[in-house]
C-alpha positions as a printed Julia matrix, in Angstrom:
210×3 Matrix{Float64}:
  14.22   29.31   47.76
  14.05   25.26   47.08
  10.45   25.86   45.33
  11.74   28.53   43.42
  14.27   26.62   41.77
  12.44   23.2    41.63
   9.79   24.84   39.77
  11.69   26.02   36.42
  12.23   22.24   36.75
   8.88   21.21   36.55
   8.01   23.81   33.38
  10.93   22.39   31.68
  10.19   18.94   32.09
   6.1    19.38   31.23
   7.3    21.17   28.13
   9.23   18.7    26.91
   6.6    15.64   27.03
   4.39   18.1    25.26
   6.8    18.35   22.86
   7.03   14.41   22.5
   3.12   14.26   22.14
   3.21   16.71   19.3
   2.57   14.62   16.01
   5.22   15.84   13.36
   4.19   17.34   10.42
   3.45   15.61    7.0
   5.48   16.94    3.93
   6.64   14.1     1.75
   5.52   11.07    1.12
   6.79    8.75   -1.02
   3.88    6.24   -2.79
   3.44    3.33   -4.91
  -0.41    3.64   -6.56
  -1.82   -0.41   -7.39
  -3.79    1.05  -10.36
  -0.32    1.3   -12.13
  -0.12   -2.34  -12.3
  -3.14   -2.79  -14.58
  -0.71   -0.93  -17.53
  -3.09    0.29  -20.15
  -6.37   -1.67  -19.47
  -7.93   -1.27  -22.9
  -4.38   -3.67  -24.21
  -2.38   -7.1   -22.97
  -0.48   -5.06  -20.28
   1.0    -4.26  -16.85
   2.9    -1.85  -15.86
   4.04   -0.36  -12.55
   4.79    3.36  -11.01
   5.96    5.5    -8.33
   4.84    9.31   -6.97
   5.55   11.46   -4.52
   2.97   13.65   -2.33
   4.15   17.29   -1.55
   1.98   19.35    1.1
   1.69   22.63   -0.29
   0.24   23.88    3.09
  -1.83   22.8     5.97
  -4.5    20.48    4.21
  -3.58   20.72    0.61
  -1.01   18.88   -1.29
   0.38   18.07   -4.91
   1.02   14.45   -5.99
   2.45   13.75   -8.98
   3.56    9.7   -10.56
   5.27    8.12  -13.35
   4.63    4.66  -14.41
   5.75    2.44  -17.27
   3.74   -0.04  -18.97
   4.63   -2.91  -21.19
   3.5    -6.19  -22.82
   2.14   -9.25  -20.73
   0.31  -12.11  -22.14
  -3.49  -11.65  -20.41
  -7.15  -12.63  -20.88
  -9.93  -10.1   -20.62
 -13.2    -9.07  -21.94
 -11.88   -5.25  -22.52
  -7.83   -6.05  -23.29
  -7.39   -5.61  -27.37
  -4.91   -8.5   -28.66
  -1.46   -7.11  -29.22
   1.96   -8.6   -29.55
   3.7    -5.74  -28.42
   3.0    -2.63  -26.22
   5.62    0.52  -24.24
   4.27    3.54  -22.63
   3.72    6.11  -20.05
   1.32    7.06  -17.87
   1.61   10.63  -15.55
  -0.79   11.2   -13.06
  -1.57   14.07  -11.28
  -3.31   14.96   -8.65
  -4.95   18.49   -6.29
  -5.65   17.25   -3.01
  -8.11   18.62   -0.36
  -8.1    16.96    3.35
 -11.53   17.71    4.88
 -10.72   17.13    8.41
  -8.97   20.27   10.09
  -8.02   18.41   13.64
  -6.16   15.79   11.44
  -2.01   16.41   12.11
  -0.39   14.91    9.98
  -2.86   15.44    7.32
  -5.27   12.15    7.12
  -8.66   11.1     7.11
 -11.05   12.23    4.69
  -9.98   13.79    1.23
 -11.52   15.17   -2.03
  -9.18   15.4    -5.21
  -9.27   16.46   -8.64
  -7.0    14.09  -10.44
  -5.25   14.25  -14.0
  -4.07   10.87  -15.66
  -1.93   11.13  -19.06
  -1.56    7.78  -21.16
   0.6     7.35  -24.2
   1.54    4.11  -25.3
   3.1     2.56  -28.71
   1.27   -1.33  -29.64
   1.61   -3.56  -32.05
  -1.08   -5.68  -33.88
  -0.26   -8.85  -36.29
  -2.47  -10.12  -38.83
  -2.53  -13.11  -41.14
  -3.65  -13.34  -44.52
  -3.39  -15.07  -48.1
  -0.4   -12.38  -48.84
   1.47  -13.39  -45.33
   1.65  -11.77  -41.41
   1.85   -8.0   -41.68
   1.79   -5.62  -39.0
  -0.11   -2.87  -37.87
   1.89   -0.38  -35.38
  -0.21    1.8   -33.33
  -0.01    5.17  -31.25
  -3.03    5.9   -28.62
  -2.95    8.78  -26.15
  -5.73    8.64  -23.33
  -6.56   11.29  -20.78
  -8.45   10.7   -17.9
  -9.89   13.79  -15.74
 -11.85   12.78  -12.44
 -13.25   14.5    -9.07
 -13.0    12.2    -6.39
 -13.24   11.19   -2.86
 -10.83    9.16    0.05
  -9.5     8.35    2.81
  -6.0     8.1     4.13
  -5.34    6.02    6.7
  -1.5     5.83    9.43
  -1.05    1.99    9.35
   0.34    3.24   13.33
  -2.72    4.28   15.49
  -0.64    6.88   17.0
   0.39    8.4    13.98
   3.75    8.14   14.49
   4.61    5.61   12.41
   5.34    6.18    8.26
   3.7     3.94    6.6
  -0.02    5.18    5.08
  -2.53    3.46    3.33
  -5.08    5.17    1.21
  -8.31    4.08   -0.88
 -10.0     6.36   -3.22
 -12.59    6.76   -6.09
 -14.5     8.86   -8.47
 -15.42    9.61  -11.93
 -15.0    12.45  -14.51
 -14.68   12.25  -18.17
 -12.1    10.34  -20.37
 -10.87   11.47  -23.98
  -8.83    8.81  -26.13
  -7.15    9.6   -29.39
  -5.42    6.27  -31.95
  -3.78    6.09  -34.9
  -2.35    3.54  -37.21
  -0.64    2.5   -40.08
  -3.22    0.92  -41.53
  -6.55    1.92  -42.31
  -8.14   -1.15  -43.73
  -6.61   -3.17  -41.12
  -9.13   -5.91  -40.52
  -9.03   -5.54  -36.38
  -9.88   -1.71  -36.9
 -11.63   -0.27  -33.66
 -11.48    2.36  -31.89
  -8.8     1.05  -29.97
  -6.59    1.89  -33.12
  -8.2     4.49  -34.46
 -10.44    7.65  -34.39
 -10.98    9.64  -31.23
 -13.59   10.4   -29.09
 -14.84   11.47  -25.23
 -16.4     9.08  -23.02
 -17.48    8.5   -19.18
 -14.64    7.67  -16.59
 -14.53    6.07  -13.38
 -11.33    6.13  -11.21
 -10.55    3.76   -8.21
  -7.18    3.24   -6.54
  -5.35    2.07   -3.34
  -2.03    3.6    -2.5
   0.54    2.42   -0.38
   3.0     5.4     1.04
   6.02    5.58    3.18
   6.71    9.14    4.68
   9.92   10.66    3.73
   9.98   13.75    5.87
C-alpha cells in the first residue's frame, strides 16, 4: 500500500524537474542593431535605432527597426561634406534558423533583409556672389541575402541577453535630388539615381522580452 502511494510521488516530482530543464520558448526580443550608429555612411552622420524580433513560428521570425540619423562633425574617405543632415532608416528583416534542435531559436541563421533610407542634408557653398545653400533629399534602399549566428550570452540558455553577428550582400538602389543643378559639389550623392553592389554586416545586441 506504502509503494503505491509513494510512487505517484516519485512521477510527480520527476515531472516537475523535467519541467525546470525545459528551455522556454523565444517570442520577443527586443534589439539594438550597431550598424544604426554609422547614420547614413555616404554623409557627416550618426544615428542610432531600436527593433524588435517576432517568431512567427518554430524557426522563422520577423524583425523589424527604426533608427534616426542626424548631423555629426566626422572625417572619412566616403562621408560627403554637409552642414546639416535628419532622417530615417527602416529595416526589415525574414529570418530562417537552420538548426532544428536549437530551443529557443539560436545558432545558425540565413535572412533576407530590407533597409529603407531617407534623409534631408544640407550643402553650403562660397562664392564671389556670397554662401548659398544647396538642400538635398536622397532615398537609399538596400536589399541583401545573408548569413549569422545568434548566440545566449548564458550557456544554459536561460538567461536573456543574445548577441548576434551577421553579413551578406545584395544590391543597393539610391535616388538624390537638389535644388541646385549647377551646384559646384554636384555628385551623385546629390543627384541622379542609379543601382549598385551592396554588402551588409551587423552585430546586434538583444534582450528577450517574452
Amino acid at each position: 500500500m506504502k509503494k503505491l502511494l509513494i510512487l505517484p510521488f516519485i512521477i510527480f516530482t520527476l515531472h516537475a524537474f523535467a519541467q525546470q530543464d525545459t528551455l522556454p520558448q523565444r517570442n520577443l526580443t527586443f534589439k539594438l542593431p550597431l550598424s544604426h550608429l554609422n547614420g547614413d555612411i555616404f554623409a557627416e552622420s550618426a544615428g542610432f535605432g531600436i527593433g524588435v524580433e517576432k517568431m512567427l513560428k518554430p524557426r522563422l521570425s520577423l524583425s523589424q527597426e527604426v533608427g534616426y540619423i542626424f548631423y555629426v562633425n566626422r572625417n572619412s574617405i566616403i562621408a560627403n561634406g554637409v552642414n546639416d543632415i535628419n532622417g530615417l532608416k527602416l529595416v526589415t528583416e525574414l529570418r530562417k534558423y537552420l538548426m532544428k534542435k536549437e530551443v529557443p531559436e539560436s545558432g545558425f541563421f540565413t535572412s533576407l533583409e530590407l533597409r529603407n533610407i531617407l534623409t534631408g542634408s544640407t550643402q553650403t557653398e562660397s562664392s564671389e556672389a556670397g554662401a548659398f545653400e544647396n538642400n538635398i533629399f536622397r532615398y537609399r534602399a538596400g536589399l541583401t541575402g545573408n548569413f549569422g549566428v545568434l548566440f545566449y550570452w548564458d550557456q544554459h540558455k536561460r538567461g536573456r541577453l543574445t548577441l548576434e553577428l551577421m553579413g551578406g550582400a545584395g544590391m543597393g538602389y539610391i535616388y538624390a535630388a537638389s535644388d541646385k543643378i549647377d551646384f559646384a559639389g554636384k555628385s551623385d550623392y546629390n543627384s541622379g539615381s542609379r543601382f549598385f553592389p551592396w554588402f551588409n554586416m551587423d552585430m546586434k545586441i538583444g534582450y528577450i522580452i517574452r
